[in-house]
C-alpha positions in Angstrom: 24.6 -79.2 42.6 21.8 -76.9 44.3 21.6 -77.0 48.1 18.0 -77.2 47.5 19.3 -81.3 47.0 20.3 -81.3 50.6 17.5 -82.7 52.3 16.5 -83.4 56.6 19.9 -85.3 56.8 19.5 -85.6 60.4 17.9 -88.7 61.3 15.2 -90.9 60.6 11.8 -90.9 62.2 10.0 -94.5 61.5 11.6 -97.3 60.7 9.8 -100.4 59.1 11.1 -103.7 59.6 9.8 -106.6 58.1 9.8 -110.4 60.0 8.8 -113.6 59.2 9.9 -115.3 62.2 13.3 -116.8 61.0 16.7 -116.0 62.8 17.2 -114.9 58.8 14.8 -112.2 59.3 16.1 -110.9 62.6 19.7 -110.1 61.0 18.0 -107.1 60.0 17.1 -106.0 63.6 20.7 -105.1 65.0 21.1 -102.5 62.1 17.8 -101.1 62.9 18.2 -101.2 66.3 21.5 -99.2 66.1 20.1 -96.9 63.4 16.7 -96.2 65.3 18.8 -95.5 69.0 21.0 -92.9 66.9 18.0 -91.2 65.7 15.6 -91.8 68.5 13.2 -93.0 65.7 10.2 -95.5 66.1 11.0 -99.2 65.0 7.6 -100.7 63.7 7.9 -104.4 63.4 5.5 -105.6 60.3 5.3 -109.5 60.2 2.3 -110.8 57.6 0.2 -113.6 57.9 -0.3 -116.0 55.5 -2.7 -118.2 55.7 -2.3 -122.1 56.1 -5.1 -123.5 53.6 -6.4 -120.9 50.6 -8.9 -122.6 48.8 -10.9 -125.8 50.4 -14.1 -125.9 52.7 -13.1 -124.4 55.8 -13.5 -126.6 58.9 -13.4 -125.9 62.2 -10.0 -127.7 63.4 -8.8 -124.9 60.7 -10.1 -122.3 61.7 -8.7 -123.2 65.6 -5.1 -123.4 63.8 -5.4 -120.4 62.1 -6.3 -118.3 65.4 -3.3 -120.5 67.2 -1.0 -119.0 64.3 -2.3 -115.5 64.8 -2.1 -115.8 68.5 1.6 -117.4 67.8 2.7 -114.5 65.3 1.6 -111.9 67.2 3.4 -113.4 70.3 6.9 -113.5 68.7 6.2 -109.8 67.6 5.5 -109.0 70.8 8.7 -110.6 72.3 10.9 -109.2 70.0 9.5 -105.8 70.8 10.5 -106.3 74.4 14.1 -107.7 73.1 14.4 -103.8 71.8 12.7 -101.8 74.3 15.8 -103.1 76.4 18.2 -101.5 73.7 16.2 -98.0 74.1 14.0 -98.1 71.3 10.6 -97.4 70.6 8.7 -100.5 68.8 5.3 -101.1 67.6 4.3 -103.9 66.3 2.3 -104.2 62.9 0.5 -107.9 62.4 -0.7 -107.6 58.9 -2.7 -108.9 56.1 -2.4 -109.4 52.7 0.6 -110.5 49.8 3.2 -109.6 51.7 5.3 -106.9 49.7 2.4 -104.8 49.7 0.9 -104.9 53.3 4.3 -103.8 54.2 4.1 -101.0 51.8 1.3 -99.7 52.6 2.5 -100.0 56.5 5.1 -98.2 55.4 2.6 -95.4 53.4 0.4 -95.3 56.7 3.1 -95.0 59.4 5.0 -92.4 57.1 8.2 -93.9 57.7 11.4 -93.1 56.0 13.5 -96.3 56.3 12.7 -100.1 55.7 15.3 -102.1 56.9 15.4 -105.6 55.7 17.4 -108.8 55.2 17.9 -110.4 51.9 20.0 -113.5 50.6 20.5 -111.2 47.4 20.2 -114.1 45.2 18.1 -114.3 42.1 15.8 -116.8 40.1 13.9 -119.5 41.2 16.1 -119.9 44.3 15.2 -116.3 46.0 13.6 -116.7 49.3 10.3 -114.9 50.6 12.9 -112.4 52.0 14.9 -112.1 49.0 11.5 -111.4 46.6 10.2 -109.0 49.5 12.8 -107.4 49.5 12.9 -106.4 45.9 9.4 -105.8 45.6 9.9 -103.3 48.2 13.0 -101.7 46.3 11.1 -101.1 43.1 7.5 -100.0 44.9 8.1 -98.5 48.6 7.8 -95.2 48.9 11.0 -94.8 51.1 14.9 -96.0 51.1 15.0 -99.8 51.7 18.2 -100.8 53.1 19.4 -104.6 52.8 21.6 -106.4 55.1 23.2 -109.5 54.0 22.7 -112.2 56.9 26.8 -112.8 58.5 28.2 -115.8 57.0 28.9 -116.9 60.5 26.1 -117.8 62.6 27.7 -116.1 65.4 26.3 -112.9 64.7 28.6 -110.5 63.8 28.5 -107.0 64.2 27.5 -104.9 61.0 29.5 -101.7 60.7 27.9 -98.4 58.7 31.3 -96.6 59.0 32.0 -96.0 55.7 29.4 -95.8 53.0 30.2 -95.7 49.1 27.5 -93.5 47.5 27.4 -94.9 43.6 26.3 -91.6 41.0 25.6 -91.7 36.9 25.2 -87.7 36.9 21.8 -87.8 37.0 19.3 -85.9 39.3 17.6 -89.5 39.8 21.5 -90.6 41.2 21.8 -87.9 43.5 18.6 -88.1 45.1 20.2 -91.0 47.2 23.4 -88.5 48.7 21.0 -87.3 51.1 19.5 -90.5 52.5 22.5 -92.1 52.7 24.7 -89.0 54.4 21.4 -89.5 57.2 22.2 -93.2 57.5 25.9 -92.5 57.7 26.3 -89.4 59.5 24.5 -91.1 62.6 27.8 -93.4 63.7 30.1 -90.9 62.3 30.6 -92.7 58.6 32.9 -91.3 56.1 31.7 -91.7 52.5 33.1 -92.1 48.8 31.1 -90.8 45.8 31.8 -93.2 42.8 30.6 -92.6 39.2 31.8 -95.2 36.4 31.8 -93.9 32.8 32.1 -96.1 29.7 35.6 -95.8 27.9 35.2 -94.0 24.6 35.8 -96.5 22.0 37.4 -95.0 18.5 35.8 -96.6 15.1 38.9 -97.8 12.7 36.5 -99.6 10.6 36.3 -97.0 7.4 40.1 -97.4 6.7 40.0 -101.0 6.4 41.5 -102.6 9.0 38.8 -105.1 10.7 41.0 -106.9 13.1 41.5 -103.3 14.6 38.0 -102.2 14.2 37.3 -101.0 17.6 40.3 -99.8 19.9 40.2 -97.3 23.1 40.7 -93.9 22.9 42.5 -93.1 25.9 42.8 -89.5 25.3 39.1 -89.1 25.4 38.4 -91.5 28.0 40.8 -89.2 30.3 39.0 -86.3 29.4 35.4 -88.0 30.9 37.5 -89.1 33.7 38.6 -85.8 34.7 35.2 -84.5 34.1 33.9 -86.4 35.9 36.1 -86.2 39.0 35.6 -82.7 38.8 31.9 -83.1 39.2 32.5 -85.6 42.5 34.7 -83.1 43.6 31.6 -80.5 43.7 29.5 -82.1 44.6 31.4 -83.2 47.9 32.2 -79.8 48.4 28.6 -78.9 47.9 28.2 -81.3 51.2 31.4 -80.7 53.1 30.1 -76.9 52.9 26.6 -77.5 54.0 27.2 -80.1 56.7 30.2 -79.9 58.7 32.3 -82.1 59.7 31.8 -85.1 56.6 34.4 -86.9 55.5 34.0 -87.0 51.3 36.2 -88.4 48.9 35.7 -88.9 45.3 36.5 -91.9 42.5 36.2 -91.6 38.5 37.1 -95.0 36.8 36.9 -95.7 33.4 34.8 -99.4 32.9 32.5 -101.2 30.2 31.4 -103.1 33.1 29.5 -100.9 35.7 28.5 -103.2 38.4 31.9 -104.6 38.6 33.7 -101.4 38.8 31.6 -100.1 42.0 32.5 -103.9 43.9 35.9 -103.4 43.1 36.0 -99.6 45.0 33.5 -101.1 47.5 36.5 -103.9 47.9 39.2 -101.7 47.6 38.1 -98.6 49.7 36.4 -101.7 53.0 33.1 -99.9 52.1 30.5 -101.6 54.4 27.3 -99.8 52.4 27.1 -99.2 49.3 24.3 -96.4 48.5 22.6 -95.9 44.7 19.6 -95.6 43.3 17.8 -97.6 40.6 15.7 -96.8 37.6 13.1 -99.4 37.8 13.9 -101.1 34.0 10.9 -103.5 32.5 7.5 -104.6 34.2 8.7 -108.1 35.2 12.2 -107.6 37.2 11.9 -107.4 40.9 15.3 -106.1 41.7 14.8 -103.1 39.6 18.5 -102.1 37.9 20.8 -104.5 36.1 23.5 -102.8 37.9 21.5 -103.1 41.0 21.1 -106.8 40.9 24.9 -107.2 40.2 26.0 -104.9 43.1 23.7 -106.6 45.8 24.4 -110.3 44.6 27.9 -109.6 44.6 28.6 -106.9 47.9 28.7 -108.9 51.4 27.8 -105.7 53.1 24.6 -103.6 53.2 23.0 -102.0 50.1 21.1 -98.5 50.8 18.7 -98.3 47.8 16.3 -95.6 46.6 14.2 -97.3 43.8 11.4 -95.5 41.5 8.2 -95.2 43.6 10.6 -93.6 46.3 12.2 -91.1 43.9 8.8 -90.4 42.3 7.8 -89.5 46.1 10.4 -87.0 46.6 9.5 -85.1 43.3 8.5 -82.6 44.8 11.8 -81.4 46.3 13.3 -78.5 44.7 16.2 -80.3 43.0 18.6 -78.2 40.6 21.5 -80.0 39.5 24.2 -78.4 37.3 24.1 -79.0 33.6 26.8 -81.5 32.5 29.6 -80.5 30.7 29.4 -81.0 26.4 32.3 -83.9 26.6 29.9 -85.6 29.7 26.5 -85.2 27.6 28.1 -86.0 24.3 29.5 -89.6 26.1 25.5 -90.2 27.7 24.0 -90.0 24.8 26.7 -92.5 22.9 27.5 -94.6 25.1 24.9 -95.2 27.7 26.4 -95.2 31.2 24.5 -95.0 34.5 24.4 -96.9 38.0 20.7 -98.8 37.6 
């Protein structure tokens, strides 16, 4: 890896948090809070309006309720701005206009900020909540790092720790372009961080001498070779990191799995990651959590998910980004067998 990857890892600027009035929403506001006070960075709170009758003859008494709404929204706002300004931050508040995913978007465009930080049942389907679809709307189009926070299972709300951050990686420039934005979330409270990558086991072919019931069996010996491989790029690239910015805690995992999304969990689980960082590809016109492997990691991590999705990626194109060319036995396994982390 190029240090010219290493981007401002010192903080964040603006941060956009999106409301809807729910004590849902607000789970989002203790992680910003704590984020924004570390960084000394602007908290804008964005809540939308939607309004309460779309297509009838408008009639006064409406148009009375609609102000009253307004009036009531921008109250809230307004009172939960004074809730921060007690914790040392800087708020504005953002009333806004339009479908909802994209008024915050282009809040987010306008302001310049480099964080949204949002809550998000992470469930899919016909049962995802306005803060569920917002929130991967925002993951595939925002032009910054969205980072969801899974509401406490408790309502007694529970502290959400960002002291140890697994960073997920494919080998792919796209990949790495989340190191830096999460090493600026988690070098603010001191975090230590894993890099992960998960390749796909090399599968031998003993279907040509005849032996169906053993047509498809692991080889091991080149499976290990990937592995190493692939530890030995981690490795780099956490030196890369250790070397630039003192004082990080990096380790590295390879693991061998046909199943992606599962693999990361189970180092999330294993290694009491509380973030898990990765960024996603942006796969077909019609998903709104953009990343198979995406979807699985939110819906199944109870912590926070850090995610850099395509608009965002696209947005920082212009960095100079050189990554080191993958080894024969790495490329060769790509282009057979597929693996990445969205």
């Amino acid at each position: 890896m190029d240090t010219h990857a290493i981007a401002n890892t010192s903080g964040f600027e603006k941060i956009v948090v999106p409301l809807d009035g729910s004590s849902l929403s607000e789970c989002a506001l203790p992680v910003a809070t704590a984020i924004a006070r570390a960084s000394r960075a602007t908290v804008y709170l964005a809540r939308v309006h939607t309004p309460i009758i779309a297509t009838m003859d408008i009639s006064l008494p409406v148009l009375d309720w609609e102000d009253e709404i307004r009036a009531s929204e921008q109250a809230y706002l307004s009172a939960v701005a004074r809730m921060l300004s007690k914790e040392d931050v800087q708020v504005e508040v953002r009333p806004l206009d339009g479908s909802v995913g994209r008024a915050i978007k282009d809040l987010v465009e306008s302001v310049g900020a480099n964080l949204v930080v949002i809550t998000t049942h992470g469930r899919t389907g016909l049962s995802r909540t306005w803060l569920g679809s917002t929130a991967d709307w925002l993951v595939r189009f925002a032009p910054a790092p969205v980072l969801m926070v899974r509401p406490p299972e408790e309502p007694a709300a529970r502290e959400i720790s960002l002291k140890h951050v697994l960073i997920a990686l494919d080998g792919s420039e796209r990949a790495e372009r989340i190191i830096p934005e999460a090493i600026r979330l988690g070098r603010l409270v001191g975090a230590r961080f894993t890099l992960v990558r998960v390749v796909q086991p090399i599968i031998r072919s003993l279907a040509a001498v005849g032996t169906p019931a053993l047509a498809q069996v692991p080889d091991e010996e080149r499976t290990s070779e990937i592995v190493r491989r692939t530890k030995d790029y981690l490795d780099g690239v956490a030196e890369t990191f250790r070397r630039e910015i003192g004082g990080l805690e990096v380790t590295t995992e390879a693991v061998a799995s046909d199943r992606t999304a599962d693999a990361i969990l189970e180092c999330a689980r294993r290694g009491g990651a509380e973030i898990i960082a990765l960024a996603t590809r942006g796969r077909g016109a019609s998903r709104l959590l953009v990343g198979s492997v995406a979807d699985k990691v939110l819906r199944g991590f109870t912590g926070a998910v850090l995610a850099l999705g395509p608009a965002a990626v696209r947005e920082q194109m212009t960095d100079e980004v050189v990554i080191e060319p993958e080894s024969t036995v790495e490329r060769r396994a790509h282009v057979e067998h597929g693996f990445g982390s969205g």
